[in-house]
SETORNU-704230 format. One record per residue: residue number from 0; residue in three letters; x, y, z of N, C-alpha, C in turn. Coordinates in steps of 0.05 Angstrom, whole numbers. Layout:
N
     i    aa      nc1      nc2      nc3     cac1     cac2     cac3      cc1      cc2      cc3
   NUM   ala        X        Y        Z        X        Y        Z        X        Y        Z
...
END
This chain:
212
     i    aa      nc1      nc2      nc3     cac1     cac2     cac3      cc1      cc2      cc3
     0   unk     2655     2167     2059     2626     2163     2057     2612     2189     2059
     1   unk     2594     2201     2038     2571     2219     2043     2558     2223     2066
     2   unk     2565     2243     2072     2545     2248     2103     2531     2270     2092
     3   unk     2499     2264     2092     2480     2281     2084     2466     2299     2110
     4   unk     2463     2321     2114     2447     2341     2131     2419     2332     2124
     5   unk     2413     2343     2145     2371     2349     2155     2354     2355     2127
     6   unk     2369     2375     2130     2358     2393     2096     2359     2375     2070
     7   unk     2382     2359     2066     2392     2354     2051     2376     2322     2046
     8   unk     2367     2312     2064     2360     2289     2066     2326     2290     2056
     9   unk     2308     2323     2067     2285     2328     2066     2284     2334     2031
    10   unk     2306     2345     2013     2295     2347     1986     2303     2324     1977
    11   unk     2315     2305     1986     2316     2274     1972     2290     2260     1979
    12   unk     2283     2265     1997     2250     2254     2006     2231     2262     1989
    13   unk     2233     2293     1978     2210     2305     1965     2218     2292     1926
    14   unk     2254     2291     1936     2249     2279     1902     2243     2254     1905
    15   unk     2242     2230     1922     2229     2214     1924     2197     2203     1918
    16   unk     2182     2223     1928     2163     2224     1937     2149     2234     1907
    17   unk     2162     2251     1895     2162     2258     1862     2148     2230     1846
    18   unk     2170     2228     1850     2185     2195     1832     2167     2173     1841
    19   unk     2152     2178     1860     2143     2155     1862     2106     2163     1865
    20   unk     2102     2183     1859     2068     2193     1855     2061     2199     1831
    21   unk     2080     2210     1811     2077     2211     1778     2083     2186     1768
    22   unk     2061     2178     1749     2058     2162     1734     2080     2157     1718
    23   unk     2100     2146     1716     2107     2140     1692     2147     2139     1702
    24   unk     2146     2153     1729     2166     2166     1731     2188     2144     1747
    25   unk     2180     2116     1760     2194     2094     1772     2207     2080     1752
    26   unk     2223     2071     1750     2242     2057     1731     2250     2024     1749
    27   unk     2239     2000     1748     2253     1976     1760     2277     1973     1750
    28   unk     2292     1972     1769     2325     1957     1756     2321     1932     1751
    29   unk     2293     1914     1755     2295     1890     1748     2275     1890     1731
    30   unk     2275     1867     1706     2251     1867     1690     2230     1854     1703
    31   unk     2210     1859     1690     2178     1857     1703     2176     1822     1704
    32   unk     2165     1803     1720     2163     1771     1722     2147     1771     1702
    33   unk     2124     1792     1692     2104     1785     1666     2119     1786     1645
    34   unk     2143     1789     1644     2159     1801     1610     2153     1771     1600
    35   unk     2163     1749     1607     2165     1730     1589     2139     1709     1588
    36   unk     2111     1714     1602     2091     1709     1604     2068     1723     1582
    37   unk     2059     1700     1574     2048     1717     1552     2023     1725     1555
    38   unk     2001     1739     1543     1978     1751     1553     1962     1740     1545
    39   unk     1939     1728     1552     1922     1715     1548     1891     1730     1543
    40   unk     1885     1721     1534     1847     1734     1522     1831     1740     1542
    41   unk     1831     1758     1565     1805     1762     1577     1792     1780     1575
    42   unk     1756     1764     1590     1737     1780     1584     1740     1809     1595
    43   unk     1713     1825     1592     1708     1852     1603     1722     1856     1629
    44   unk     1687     1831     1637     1697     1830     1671     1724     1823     1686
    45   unk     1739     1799     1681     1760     1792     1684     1786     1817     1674
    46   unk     1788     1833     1662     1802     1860     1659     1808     1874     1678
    47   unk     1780     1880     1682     1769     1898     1712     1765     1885     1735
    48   unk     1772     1858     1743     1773     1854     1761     1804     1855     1767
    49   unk     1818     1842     1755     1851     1840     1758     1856     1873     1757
    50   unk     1850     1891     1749     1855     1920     1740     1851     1934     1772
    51   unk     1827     1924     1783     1829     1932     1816     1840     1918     1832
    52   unk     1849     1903     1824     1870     1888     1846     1897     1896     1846
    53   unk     1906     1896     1827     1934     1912     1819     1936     1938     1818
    54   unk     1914     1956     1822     1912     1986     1835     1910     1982     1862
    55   unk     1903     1968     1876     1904     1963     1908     1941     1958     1901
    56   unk     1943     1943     1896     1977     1933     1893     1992     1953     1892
    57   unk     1987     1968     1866     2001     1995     1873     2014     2010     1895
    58   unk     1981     2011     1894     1975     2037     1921     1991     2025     1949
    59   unk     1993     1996     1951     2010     1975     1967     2035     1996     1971
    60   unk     2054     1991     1943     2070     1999     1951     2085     2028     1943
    61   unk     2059     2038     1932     2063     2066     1938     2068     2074     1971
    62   unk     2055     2060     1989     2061     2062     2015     2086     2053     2030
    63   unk     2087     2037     2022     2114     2027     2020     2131     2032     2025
    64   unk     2139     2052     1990     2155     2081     1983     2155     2097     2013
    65   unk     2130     2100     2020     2133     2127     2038     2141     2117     2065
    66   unk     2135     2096     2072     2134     2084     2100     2168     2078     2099
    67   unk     2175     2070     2085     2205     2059     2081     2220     2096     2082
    68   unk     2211     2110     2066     2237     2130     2068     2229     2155     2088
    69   unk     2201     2151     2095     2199     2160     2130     2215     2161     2154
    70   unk     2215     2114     2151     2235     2109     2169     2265     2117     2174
    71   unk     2271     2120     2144     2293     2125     2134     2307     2158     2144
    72   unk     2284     2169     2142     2292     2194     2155     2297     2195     2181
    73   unk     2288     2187     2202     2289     2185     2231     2300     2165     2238
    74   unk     2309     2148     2226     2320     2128     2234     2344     2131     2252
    75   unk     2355     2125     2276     2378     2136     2291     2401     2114     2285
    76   unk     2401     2095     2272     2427     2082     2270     2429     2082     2240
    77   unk     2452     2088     2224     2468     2082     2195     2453     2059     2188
    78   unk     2454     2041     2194     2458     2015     2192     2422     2010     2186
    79   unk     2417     2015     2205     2380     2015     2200     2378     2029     2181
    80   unk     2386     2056     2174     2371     2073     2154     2382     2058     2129
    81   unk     2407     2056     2120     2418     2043     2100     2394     2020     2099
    82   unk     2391     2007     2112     2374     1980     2109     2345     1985     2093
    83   unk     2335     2018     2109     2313     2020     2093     2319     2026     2069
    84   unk     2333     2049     2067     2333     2055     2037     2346     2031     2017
    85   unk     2359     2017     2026     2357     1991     2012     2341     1980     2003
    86   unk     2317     1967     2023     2280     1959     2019     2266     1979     1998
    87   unk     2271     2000     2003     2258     2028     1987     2263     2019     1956
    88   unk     2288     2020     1950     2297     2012     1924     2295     1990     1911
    89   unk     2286     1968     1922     2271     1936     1911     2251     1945     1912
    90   unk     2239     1963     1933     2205     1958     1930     2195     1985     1900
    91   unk     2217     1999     1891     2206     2008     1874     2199     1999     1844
    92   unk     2210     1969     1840     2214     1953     1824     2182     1947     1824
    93   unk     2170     1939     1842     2143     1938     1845     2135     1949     1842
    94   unk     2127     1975     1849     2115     1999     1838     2117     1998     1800
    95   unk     2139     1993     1801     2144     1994     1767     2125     1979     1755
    96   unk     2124     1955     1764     2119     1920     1756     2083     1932     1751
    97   unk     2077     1940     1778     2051     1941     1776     2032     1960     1758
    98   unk     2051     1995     1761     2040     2006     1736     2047     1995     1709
    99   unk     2064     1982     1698     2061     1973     1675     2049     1947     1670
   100   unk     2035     1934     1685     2010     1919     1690     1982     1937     1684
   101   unk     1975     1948     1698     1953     1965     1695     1956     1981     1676
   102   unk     1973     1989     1663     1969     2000     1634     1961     1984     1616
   103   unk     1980     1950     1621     1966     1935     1598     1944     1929     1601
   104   unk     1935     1930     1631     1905     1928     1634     1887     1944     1619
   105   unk     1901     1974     1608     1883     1991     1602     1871     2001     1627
   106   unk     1883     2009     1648     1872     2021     1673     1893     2041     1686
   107   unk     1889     2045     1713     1902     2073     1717     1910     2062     1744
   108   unk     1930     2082     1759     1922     2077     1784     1912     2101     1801
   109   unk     1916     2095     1829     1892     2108     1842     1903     2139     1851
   110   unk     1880     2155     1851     1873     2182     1843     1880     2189     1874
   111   unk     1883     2169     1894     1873     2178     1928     1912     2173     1932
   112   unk     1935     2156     1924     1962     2159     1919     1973     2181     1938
   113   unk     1970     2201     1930     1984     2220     1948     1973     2230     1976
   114   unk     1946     2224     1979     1941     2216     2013     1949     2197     2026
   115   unk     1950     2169     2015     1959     2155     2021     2000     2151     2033
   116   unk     2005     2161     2015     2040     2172     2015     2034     2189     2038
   117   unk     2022     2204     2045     2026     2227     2067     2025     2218     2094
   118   unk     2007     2197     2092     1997     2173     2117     2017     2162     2119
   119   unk     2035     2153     2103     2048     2126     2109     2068     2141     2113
   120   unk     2082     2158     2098     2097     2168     2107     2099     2182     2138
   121   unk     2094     2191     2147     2078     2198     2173     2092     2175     2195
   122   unk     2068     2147     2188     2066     2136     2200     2098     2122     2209
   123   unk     2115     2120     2180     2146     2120     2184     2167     2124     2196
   124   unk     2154     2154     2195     2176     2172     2217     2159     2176     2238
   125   unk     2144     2171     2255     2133     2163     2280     2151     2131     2284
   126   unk     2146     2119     2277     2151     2096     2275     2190     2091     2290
   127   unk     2203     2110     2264     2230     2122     2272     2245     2132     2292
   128   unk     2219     2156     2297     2224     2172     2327     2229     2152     2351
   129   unk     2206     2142     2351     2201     2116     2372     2224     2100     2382
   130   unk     2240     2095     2364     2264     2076     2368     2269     2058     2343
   131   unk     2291     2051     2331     2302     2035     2316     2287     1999     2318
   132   unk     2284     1988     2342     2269     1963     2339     2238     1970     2329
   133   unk     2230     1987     2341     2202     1988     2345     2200     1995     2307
   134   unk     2217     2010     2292     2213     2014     2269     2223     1993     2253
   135   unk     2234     1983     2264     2240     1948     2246     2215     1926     2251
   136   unk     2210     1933     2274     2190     1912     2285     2157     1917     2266
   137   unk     2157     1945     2258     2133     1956     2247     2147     1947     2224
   138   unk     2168     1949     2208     2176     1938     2179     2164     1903     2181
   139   unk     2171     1896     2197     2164     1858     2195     2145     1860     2194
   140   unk     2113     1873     2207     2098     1865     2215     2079     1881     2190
   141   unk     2088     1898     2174     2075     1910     2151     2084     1882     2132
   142   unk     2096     1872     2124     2112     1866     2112     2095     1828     2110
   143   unk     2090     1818     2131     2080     1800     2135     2040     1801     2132
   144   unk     2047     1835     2138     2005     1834     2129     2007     1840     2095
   145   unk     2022     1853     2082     2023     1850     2061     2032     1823     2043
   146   unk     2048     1810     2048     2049     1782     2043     2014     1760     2045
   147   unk     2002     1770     2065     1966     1759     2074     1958     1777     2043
   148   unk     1962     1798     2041     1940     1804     2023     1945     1805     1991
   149   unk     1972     1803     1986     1982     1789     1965     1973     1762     1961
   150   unk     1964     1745     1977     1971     1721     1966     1939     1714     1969
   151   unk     1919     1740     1979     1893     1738     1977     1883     1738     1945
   152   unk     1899     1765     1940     1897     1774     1913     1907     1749     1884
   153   unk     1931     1731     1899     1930     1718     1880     1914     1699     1873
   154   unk     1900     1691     1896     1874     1672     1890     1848     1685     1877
   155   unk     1856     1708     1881     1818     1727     1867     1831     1738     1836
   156   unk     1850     1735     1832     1857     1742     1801     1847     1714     1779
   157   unk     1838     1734     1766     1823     1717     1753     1844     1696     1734
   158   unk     1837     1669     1732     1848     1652     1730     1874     1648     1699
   159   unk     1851     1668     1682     1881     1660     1658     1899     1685     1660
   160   unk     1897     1699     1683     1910     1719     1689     1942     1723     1695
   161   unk     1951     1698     1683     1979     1692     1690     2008     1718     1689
   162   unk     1999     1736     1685     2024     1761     1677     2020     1771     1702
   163   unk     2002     1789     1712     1984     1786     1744     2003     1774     1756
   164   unk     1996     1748     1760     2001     1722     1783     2037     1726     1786
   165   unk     2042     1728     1758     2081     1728     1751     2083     1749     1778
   166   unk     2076     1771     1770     2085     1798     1776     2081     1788     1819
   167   unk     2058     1785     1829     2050     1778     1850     2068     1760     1869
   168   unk     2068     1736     1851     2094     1719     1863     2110     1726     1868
   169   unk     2132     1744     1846     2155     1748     1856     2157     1770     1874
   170   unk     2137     1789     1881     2129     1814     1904     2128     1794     1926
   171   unk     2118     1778     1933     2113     1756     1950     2142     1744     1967
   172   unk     2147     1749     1943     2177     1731     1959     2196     1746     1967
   173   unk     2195     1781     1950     2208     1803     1964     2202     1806     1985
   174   unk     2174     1818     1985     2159     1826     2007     2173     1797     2039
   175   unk     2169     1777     2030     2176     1758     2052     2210     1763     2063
   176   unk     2221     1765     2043     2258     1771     2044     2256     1802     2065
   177   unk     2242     1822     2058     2247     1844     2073     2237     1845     2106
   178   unk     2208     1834     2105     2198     1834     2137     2217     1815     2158
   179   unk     2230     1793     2133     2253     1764     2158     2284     1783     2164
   180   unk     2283     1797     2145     2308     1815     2145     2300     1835     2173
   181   unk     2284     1859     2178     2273     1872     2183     2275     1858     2218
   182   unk     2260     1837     2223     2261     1819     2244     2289     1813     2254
   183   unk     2304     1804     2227     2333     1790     2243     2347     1811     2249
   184   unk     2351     1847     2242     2369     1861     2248     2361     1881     2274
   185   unk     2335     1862     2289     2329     1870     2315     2302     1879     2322
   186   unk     2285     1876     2299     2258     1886     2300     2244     1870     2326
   187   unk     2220     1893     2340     2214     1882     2363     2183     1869     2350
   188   unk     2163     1854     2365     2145     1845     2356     2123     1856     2369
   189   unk     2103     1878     2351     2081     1889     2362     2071     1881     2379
   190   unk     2057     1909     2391     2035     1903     2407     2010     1893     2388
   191   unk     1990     1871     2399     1958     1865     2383     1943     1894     2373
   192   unk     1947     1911     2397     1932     1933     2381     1947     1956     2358
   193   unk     1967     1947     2360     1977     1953     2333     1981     1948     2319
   194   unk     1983     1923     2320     1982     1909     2295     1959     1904     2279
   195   unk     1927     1909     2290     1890     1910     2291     1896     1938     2286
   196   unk     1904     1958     2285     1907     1984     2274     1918     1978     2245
   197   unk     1937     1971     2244     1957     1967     2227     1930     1958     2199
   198   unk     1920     1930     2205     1902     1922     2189     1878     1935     2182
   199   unk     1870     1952     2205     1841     1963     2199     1845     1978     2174
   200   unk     1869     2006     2177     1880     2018     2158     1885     2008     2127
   201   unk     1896     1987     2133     1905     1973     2104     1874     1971     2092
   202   unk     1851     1961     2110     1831     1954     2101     1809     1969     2088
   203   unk     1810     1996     2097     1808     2020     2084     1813     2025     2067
   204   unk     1841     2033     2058     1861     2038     2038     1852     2019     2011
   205   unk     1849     1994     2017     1840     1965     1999     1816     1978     1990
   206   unk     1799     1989     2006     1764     1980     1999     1764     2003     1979
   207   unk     1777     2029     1986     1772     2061     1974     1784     2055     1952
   208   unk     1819     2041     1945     1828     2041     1918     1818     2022     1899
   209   unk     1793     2004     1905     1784     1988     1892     1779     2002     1868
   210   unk     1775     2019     1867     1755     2037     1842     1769     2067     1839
   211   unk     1768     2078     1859     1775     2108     1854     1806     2105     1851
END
């Protein structure tokens, strides 16, 4: 088995971190849930509404990306880190899913991406340092607020928005597979005020990528 050094682990992070802030540069190993959904006629508004929802989505799991290979770095057991970078590599499928959504949208995503990555990342390897439960326990508990705001989003997409909804669902059910995983291999269960941190942040993040 590969045993990677300090160093060696920090330019896999930065090519990570590459790969997942340039446009164009994520590849899903799985095809998109919208491939076989076909696109339907909407208005102006309805464009641009689904168009900021799925740049919040993004930006979702552009964080993700960073929060997952944060952990991954500090993580003190094989077994945990393998686990993240496991999550890392489904959740980039999403990332995929979603920029090639917003392209058909004719939209972009968000310009604020690489602050965001710096935060989350951050927040990761804090997370790491801390201890192995406490960074599983922050995987469930991200994992279950993003599941809340996914399934917000699928009610505010506008209704013949079915390629959207495809893409959403099946994030939904990842997103749910990773936080029960995350829990069963020992994750501890926040404190309230971290978990009311946890959300304030997301709520930020939501309101600023609406647009910019």
């Amino acid at each position: 088995m590969l045993s990677f050094s300090l160093a060696d682990r920090l330019v896999l992070q930065l090519d990570q971190a590459l790969h997942t802030l340039i446009p164009g540069s994520s590849n899903a190993a799985r095809h998109t849930p919208a491939a076989a959904v076909d696109e339907a006629e909407l208005s102006a508004a309805d464009r641009r509404q689904a168009a900021s929802l799925m740049r919040i989505n993004h930006t979702g799991e552009v964080c993700a990306q960073a929060l997952y290979q944060g952990q991954a770095l500090t993580a003190r057991l094989p077994d945990v880190r393998a686990g993240m970078d496991h999550a890392a590599r489904e959740e980039i499928d999403h990332l995929a899913w979603c920029e090639t959504r917003l392209q058909e949208l004719d939209s972009r995503t968000s310009v604020l991406n690489p602050l965001w990555y710096a935060m989350s990342f951050g927040m990761g390897a804090t997370a790491g340092l801390i201890g192995d439960k406490w960074s599983l326990g922050f995987v469930g508990e991200t994992e279950r607020q993003v599941c809340e705001h996914l399934e917000d989003h699928l009610e505010r997409l506008p209704a013949d928005d079915h390629k959207s909804k495809a893409v959403l669902t099946q994030m939904i059910m990842d997103e749910r597979t990773h936080g029960d995983a995350a829990m069963a291999a020992g994750g501890a269960e926040l404190p309230l005020p971290v978990k009311a941190g946890m959300k304030l942040m997301a709520g930020v993040m939501k309101t600023l990528t609406h647009r910019i």
